[in-house]
N, C-alpha and C positions, 0 to 999 in steps of 0.2 A: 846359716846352714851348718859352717863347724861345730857352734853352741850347740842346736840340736841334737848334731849326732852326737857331740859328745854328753851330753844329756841321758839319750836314749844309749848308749853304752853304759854309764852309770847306773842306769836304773835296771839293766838287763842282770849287770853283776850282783845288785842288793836281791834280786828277784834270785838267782842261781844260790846265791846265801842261805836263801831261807830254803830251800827245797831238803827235805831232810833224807837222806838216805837211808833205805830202807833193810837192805841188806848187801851182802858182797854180788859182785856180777858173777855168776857161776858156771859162762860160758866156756871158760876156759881151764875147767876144772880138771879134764884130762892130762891137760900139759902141766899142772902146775902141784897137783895131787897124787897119792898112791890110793888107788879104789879101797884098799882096806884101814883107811883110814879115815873113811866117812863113816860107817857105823857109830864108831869109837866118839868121836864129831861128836854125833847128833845125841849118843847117850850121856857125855861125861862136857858136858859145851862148859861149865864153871870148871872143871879141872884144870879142863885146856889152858883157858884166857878167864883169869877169874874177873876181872874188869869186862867182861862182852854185856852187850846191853840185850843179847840171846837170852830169853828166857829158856831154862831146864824144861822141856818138854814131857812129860810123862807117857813116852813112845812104850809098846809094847814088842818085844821081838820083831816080830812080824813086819811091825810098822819101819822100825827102822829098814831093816829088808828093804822093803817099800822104796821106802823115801831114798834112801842110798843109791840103790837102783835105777830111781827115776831122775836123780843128780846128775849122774855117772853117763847115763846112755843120753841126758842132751846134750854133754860135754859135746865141744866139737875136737876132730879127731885128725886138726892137723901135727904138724910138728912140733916136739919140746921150745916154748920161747927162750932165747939165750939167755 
């Protein structure tokens, strides 16, 4: 039974291995951001971090508007984390 489970642990971690991440978790964008610095973000993303694997978007004004906005307000709006 220990072999087992230590088996099926083993195989749970190769499996978590492979799962690729896709992007940052952006729940917690309000405590951890200044809202005017997503625009800036989502236009200049190789300024920022010239290594990010973010592709340059070719947003329009507007769009980023958008997108920032809709970042921003799913944030959740408890307190700054330490």
């Amino acid at each position: 039974m220990d072999t087992q489970l230590a088996e099926l642990e083993r195989r749970s971690h190769t499996l978590l291995e492979e799962i690729k991440k896709v992007g940052p978790d952006l729940k917690e964008v309000r405590m951890k951001l200044n809202k005017n610095w997503i625009p800036y973000w989502l236009e200049h993303t190789h300024e920022f971090r010239p290594t990010t694997k973010m592709p340059q978007f070719r947003f329009t004004d507007d769009q980023v508007k958008a997108i920032a906005a809709f970042i921003w307000q799913q944030g959740l709006t408890s307190p700054p984390l330490e």
